[in-house]
C-alpha positions in Angstrom: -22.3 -48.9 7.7 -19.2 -48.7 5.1 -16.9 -47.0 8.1 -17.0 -43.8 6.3 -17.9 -40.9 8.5 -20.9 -39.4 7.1 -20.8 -35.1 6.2 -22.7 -33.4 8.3 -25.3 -31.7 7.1 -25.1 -28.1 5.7 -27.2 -26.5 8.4 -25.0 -27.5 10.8 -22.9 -24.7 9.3 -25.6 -22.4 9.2 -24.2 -19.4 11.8 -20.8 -20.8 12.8 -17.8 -18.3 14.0 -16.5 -17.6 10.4 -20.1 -16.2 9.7 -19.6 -14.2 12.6 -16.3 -12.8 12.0 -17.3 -12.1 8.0 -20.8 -10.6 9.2 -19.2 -8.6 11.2 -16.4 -7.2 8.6 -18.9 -6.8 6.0 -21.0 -4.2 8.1 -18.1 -2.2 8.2 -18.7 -1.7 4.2 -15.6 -4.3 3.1 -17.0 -6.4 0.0 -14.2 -7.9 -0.8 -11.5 -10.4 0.2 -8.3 -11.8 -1.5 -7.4 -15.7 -0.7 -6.9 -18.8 -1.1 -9.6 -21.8 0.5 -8.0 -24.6 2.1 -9.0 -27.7 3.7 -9.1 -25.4 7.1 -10.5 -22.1 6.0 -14.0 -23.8 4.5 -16.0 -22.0 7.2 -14.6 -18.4 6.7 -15.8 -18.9 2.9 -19.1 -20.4 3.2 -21.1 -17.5 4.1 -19.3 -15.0 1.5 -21.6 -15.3 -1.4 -24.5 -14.9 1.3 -23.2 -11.8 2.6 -22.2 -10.1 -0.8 -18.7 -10.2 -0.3 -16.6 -10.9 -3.4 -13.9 -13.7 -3.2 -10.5 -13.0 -5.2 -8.4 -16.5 -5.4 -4.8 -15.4 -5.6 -2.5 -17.9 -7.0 -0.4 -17.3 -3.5 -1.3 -15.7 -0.6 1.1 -13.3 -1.1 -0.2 -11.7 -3.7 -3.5 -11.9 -1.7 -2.1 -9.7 0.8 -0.6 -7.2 -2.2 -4.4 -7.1 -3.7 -5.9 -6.5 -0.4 -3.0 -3.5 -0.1 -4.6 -1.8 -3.6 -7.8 -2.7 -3.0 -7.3 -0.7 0.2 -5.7 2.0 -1.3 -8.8 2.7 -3.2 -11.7 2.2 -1.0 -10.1 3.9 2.1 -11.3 0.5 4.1 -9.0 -2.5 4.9 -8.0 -5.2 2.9 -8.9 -8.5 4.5 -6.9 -11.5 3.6 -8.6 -15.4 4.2 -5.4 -18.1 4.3 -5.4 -21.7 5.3 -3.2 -22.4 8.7 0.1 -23.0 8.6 1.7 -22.6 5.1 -0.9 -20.3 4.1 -0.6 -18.1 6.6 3.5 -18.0 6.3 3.1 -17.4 2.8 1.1 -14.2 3.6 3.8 -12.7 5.8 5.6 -10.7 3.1 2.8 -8.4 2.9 1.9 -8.2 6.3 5.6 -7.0 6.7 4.9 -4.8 3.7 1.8 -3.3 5.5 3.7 -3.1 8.8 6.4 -0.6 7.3 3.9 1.4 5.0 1.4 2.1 7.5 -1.7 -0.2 5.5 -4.7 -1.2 7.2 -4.8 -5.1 7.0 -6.8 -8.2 8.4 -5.5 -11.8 7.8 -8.1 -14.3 8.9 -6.8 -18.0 9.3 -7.7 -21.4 11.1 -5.1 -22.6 14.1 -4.7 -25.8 16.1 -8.4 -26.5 18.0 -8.2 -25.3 21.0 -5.8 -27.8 23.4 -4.0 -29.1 21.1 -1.3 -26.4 21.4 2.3 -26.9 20.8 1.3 -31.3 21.0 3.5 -31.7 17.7 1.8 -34.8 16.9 1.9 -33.9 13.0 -1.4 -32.8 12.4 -1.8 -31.3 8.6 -0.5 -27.5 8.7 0.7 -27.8 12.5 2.8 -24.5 13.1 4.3 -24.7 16.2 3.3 -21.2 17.5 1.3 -19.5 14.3 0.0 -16.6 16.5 3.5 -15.6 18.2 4.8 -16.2 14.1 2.5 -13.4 12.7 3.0 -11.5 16.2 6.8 -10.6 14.9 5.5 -8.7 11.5 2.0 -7.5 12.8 0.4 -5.1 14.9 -1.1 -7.3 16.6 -1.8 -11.1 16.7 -5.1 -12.8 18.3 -5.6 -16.1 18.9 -9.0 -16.4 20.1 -10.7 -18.8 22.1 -14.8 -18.2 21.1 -17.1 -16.6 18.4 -17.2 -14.0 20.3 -13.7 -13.0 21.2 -13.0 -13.2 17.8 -16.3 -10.4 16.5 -14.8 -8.5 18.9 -11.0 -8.1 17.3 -12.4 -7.2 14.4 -14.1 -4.3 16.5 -10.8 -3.7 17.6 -9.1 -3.9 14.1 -11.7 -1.4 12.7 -10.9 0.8 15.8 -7.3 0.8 15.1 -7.6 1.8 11.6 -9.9 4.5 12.5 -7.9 6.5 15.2 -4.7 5.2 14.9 -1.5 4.5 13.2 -2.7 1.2 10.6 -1.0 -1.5 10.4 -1.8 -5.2 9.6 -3.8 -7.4 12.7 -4.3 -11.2 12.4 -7.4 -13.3 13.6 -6.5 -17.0 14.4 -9.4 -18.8 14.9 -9.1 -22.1 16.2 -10.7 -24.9 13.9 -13.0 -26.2 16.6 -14.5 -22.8 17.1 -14.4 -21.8 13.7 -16.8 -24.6 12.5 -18.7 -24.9 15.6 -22.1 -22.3 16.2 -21.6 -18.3 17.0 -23.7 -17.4 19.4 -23.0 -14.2 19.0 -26.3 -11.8 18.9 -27.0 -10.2 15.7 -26.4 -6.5 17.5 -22.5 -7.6 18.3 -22.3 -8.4 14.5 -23.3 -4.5 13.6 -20.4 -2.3 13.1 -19.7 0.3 15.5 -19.8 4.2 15.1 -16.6 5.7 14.5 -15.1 8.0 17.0 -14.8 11.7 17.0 -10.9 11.8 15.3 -8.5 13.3 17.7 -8.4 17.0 16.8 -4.7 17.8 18.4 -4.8 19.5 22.2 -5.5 22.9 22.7 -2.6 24.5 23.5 -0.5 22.5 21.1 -3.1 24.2 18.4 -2.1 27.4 19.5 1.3 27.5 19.8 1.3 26.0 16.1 -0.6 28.7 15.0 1.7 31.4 16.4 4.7 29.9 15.1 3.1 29.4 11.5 2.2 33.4 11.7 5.2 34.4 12.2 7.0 31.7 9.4 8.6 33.6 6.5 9.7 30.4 4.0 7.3 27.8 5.4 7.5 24.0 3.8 5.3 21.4 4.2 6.4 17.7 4.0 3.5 15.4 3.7 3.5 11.4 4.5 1.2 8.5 4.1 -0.4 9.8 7.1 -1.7 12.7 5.1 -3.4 11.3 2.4 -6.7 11.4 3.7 -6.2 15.2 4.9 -5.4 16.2 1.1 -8.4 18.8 1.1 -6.5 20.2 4.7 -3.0 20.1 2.9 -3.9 21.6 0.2 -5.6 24.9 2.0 -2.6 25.3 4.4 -0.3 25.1 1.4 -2.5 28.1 0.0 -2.7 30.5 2.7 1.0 29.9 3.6 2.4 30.1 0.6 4.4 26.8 1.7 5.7 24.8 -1.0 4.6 21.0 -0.7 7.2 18.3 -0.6 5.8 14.6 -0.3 7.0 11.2 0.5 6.3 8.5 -1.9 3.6 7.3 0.5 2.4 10.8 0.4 2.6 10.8 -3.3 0.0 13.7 -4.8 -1.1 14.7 -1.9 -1.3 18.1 -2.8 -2.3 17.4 -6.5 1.0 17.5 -8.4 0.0 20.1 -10.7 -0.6 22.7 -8.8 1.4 25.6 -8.3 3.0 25.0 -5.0 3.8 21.0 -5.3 7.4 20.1 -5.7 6.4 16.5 -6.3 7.4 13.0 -4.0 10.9 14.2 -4.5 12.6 14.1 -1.5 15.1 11.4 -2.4 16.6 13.9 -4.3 19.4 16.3 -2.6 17.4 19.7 -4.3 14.5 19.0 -2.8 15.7 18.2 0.4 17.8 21.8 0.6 14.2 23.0 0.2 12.9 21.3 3.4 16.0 21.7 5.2 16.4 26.0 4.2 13.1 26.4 6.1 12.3 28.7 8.8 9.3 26.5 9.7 9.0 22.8 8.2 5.6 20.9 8.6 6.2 17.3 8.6 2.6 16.0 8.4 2.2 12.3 8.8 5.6 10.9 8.6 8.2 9.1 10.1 10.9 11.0 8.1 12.5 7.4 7.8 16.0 6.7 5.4 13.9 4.7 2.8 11.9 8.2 1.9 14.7 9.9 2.2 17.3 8.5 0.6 19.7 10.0 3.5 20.4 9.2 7.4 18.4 11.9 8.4 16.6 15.7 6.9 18.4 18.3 9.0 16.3 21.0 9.6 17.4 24.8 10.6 14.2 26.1 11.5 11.3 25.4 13.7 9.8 21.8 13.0 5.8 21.4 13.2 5.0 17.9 13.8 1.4 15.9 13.1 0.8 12.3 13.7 -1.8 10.4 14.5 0.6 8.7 16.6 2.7 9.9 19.7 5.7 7.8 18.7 6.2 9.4 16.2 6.0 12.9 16.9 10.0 13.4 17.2 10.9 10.3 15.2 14.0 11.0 12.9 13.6 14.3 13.6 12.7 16.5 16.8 9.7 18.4 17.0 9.2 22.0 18.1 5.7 21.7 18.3 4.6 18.4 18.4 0.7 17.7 17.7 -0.9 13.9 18.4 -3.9 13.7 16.2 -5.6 13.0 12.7 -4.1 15.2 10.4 -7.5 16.2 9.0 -8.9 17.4 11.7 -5.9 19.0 13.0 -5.3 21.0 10.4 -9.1 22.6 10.5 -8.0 23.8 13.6 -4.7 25.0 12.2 -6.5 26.8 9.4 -9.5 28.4 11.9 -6.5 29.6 13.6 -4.9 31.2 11.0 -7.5 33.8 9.4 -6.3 36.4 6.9 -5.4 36.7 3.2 -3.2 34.0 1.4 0.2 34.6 1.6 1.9 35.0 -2.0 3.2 32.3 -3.7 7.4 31.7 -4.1 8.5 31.2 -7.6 9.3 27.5 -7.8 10.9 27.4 -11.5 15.0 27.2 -10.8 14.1 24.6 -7.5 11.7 22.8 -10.1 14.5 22.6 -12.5 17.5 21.4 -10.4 15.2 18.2 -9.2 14.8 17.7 -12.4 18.3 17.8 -13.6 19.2 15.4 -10.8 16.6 13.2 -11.8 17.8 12.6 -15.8 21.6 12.6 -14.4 21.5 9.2 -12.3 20.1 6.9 -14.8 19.0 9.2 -17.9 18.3 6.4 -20.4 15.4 4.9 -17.8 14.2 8.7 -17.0 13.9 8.7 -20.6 11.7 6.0 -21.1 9.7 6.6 -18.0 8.8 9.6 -19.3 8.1 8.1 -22.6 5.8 5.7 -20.4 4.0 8.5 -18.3 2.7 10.0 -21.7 0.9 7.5 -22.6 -0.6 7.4 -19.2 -4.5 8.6 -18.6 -4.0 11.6 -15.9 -6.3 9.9 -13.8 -4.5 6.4 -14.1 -3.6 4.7 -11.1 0.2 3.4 -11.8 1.2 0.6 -9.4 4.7 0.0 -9.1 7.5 -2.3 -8.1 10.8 -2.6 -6.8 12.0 -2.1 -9.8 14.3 0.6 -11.0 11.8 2.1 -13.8 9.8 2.7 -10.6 12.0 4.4 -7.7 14.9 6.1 -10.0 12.5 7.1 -12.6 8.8 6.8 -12.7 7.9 7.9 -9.1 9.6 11.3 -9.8 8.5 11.9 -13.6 4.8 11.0 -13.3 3.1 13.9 -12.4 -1.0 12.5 -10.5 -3.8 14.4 -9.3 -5.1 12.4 -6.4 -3.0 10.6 -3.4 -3.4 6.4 -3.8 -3.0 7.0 -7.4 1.3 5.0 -7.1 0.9 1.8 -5.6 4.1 1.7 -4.1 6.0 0.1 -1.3 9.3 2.0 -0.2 10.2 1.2 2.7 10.2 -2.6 2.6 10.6 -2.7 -0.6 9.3 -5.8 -2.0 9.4 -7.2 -5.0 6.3 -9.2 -6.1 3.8 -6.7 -5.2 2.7 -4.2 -8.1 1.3 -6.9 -10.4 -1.3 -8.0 -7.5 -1.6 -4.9 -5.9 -3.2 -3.4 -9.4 -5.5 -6.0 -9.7 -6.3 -5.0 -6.5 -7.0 -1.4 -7.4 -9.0 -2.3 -10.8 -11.1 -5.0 -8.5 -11.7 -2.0 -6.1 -13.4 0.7 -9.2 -13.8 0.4 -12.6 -13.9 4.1 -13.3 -9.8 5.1 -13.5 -7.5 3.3 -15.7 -5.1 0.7 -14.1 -1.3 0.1 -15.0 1.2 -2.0 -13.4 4.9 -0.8 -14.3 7.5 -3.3 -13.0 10.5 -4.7 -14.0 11.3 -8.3 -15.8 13.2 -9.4 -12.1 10.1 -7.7 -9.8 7.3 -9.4 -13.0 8.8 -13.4 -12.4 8.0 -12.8 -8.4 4.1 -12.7 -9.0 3.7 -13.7 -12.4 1.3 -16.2 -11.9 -1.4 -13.8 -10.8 -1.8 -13.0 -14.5 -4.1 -16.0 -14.2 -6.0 -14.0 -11.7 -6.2 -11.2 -13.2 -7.7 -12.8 -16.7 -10.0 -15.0 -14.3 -11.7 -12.1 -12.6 -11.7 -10.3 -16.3 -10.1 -7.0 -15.5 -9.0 -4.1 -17.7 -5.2 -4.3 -16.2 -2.1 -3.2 -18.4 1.2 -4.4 -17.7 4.0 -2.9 -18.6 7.4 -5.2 -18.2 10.8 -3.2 -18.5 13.0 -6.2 -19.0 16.7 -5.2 -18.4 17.7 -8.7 -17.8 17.4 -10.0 -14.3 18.3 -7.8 -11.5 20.6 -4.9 -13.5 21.0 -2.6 -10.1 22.2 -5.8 -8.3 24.7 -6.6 -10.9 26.3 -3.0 -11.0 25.8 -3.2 -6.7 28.3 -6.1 -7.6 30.4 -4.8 -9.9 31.3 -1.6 -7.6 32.5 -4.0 -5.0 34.5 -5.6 -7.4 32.8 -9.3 -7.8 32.0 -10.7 -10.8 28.9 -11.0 -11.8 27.1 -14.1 -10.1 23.1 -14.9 -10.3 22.1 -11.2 -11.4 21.5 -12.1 -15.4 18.7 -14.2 -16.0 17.2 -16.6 -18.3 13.8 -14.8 -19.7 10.9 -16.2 -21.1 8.9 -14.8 -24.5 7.1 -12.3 -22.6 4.6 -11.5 -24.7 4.2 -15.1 -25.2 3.7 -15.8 -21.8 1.4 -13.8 -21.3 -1.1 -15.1 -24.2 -0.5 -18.0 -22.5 -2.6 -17.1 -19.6 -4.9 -15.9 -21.6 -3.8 -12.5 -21.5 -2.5 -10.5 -24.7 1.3 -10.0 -25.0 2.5 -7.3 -27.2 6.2 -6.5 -28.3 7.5 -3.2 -28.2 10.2 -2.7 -31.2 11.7 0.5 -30.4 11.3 4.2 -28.3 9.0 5.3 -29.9 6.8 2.7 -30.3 6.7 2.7 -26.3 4.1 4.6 -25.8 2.0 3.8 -28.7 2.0 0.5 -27.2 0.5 1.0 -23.6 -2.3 3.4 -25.5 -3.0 0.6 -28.0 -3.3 -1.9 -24.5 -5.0 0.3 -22.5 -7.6 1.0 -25.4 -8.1 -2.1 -26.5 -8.8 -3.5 -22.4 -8.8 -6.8 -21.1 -5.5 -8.5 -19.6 -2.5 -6.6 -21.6 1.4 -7.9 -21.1 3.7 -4.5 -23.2 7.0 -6.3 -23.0 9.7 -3.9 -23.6 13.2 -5.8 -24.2 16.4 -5.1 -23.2 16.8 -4.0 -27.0 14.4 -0.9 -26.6 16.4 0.1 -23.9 
């Protein structure tokens, strides 16, 4: 004997906990993950390849989390995140926080402390001295488990939560003991569950929504993340009301922005929130109403306000609710539409509101308006544009891209993070090949992630980039300069973009002037692969 402990043998392995928990999660039809393997995490990786899933190594786990978000996004299913303990798992908090304040469906899996050695901060590699109660602060919820079997069934409970009530992100710590030690957990546990009848709103709340909707005259609807899923509902209610449609940017094309009666994810803007506010009856459909979609304290209504939400809480949120209605917009608004028979109502002529949003669009930054729009032609219609906190995005982008299909801007803006459009596209393209991909972000928002070009040209995706460099953090710098301070760690040293990018293995392309912007992202999106458009601070 040479004192080295001998591996044990693979079959030891062969149905531990993390097969469990991943067996489980792939019967509910996820086949993906994003993550990073660690020393700690072996066992929730071992059985992917068995079970079909595909692994996505992230070159942080933050960026796993942001490609869960758009892979998400896409498949209408969760995104599941796999981290090591301790760092790992802090480095994945960002976008749980992210998926906390948008609303996303989320799983992190990770290892913890075996089970007794709690809290013995003894110096064991990773030790967190309360990882569960950590992720607790950002999460829905935050499980440490204690058996194979406890742990199948909060992923029960995760796919529950996701399908009847508000989503949010939910995090699995599985100590390493019972991760690597055998499931007994029956193969019928492992199967995933039927989903429950969605809540359908209470009768009486049905009704006296319908009577107040009769007897609106100038009805609005505004429609939030919440919605998304109910576009088809939207849409109809829209149509026999003759209600324009106002959106969040989590609600973004709800109502496909070409039609007739969509005023677009404008409500940052004052004209489009005189709309909302001037009617007799708003419809706030899946939203919170909060400050970062509004751009304002609050949207002060003079009418009647219809509320829908999945969630009681937040029913009279930001804004109180005449009728309030607890239940999935979807099937709520069947009810609201078999209650409401009769001819559609004509449609209001939307051209002088359509042209003040506009206006006040071009007047706050009109240079980036211009090149936004200069960037949305070049776009496919069906592309799906993920985004950044990055001022292309929120002043400019977000309001001139006109999309089809809801989940078609990546976008996060309420906590607005920076880091997440570059993962969360790769996301999206590893979710479907059959739309386009584009991430739009800014030079400042492009050096958070920019290692997970390496991902992207390791899993050999057709992703464009398109980086408006304006320096460093420009909006920071003016922020500065209206209080009066001199300008202190807001212009930044860049690299050769374009170089960079070959670097990776990607292909960097230089844009030399307006109009060779648009030109350029056709070229890249034609030619496929990993594509870097740098446009420099010159273009601008």
């Amino acid at each position: 004997m040479t004192g080295v402990e001998a591996a044990p043998a693979a079959d030891a392995f062969a149905d531990t906990a993390g097969r469990a928990v991943l067996e489980t999660i792939r019967s509910y039809g996820v086949t993906t993950v994003f993550g990073i393997p660690g020393t700690h995490n072996l066992e929730l990786y071992r059985p992917l390849a068995d079970l079909g899933i595909r692994a996505v190594t992230n070159r942080h786990e933050q960026g796993s989390g942001y490609g869960a978000d758009g892979w998400s996004q896409q498949t209408g299913l969760p995104g599941v995140v796999i981290t090591t303990s301790g760092p790992g798992l802090q480095n994945a908090m960002s976008a749980m926080g992210t998926a906390f304040c948008e609303s996303r469906p989320l799983i992190v899996l990770s290892p913890g402390v075996a089970l007794g050695a709690e809290f013995r901060d003894v110096g064991t590699l990773h030790e967190t001295k309360d990882a569960s109660a950590m992720v607790a602060a950002v999460a829905e919820w935050s499980r440490r488990v204690s058996s194979a079997a406890e742990a199948v069934e909060a992923v029960h409970d995760a796919f529950t939560l996701f399908r009847t009530g508000r989503p949010r992100p939910v995090h699995i710590e599985i100590p390493l003991d019972v991760l690597e030690r055998p499931a007994a957990v029956p193969a019928a546990d492992r199967i995933a569950r039927p989903a429950l009848q969605p809540a359908g709103g209470a009768a009486d709340a049905i009704r006296d929504a319908v009577a107040v909707l009769e007897r609106a005259a100038s009805p609005v609807i505004i429609a939030g993340g919440g919605a998304t899923r109910a576009a088809a509902g939207v849409t109809a209610l829209a149509e026999r009301l003759g209600a324009p449609v106002l959106t969040t940017l989590n609600g973004k094309a709800t109502v496909d922005e070409r039609h007739p009666l969509s005023l677009g994810a404008n409500l940052r803007l004052a004209a489009a929130r005189a709309v909302a506010e001037s009617a007799d009856v708003l419809i706030v459909l899946g939203s919170k109403l909060g400050e970062a979609e509004l751009w304002a304290p609050t949207l002060d209504a003079t009418g009647s306000v219809l509320r829908v939400d999945i969630s009681a809480a937040q029913l009279d949120k930001n804004l109180d609710a005449t009728v309030a209605i607890e239940g999935d917009c979807a099937t709520v608004l069947d009810g609201l539409l078999a209650g409401l028979p009769g001819k559609p109502r004509p449609r209001p002529d939307l051209a002088v509101v359509r042209s003040a949003i506009a206006a006040e669009t071009r007047a706050a930054l009109p240079e980036t308006v211009a090149l936004a729009e200069r960037i949305a032609s070049a776009l496919p219609e069906d592309a799906i544009v993920a985004g950044d906190s990055s001022q292309i995005v929120y002043m400019a982008l977000a309001n001139t891209l006109v999309q089809p299909m809801p989940h078609s801007l990546l976008y996060t803006p309420t906590y607005a993070t920076l880091g997440y459009g570059l993962p969360a596209a790769i996301g999206a393209r590893v979710a479907q090949d059959d739309r386009p991909v584009v991430a739009v972000v800014g030079d400042g928002a492009l050096m958070f992630c920019v290692n997970e070009l390496a991902t992207a040209v390791e899993q050999r995706l057709d992703l464009t980039i398109v980086c408006v460099d304006n320096g460093g953090y420009a909006e920071i710098r003016q922020n500065e300069v209206d209080r009066g301070i001199v300008p202190v760690g807001v212009d930044l040293v860049q690299p050769d973009w374009a170089a960079l990018a070959d670097a990776f293995g990607a292909t960097g392309r230089r844009v030399a002037g307006t109009a060779d912007v648009a030109p350029a992202i056709r070229d890249a999106i034609a030619a496929g692969g990993v594509q870097l458009v740098h446009i420099s601070q010159a273009v601008l």
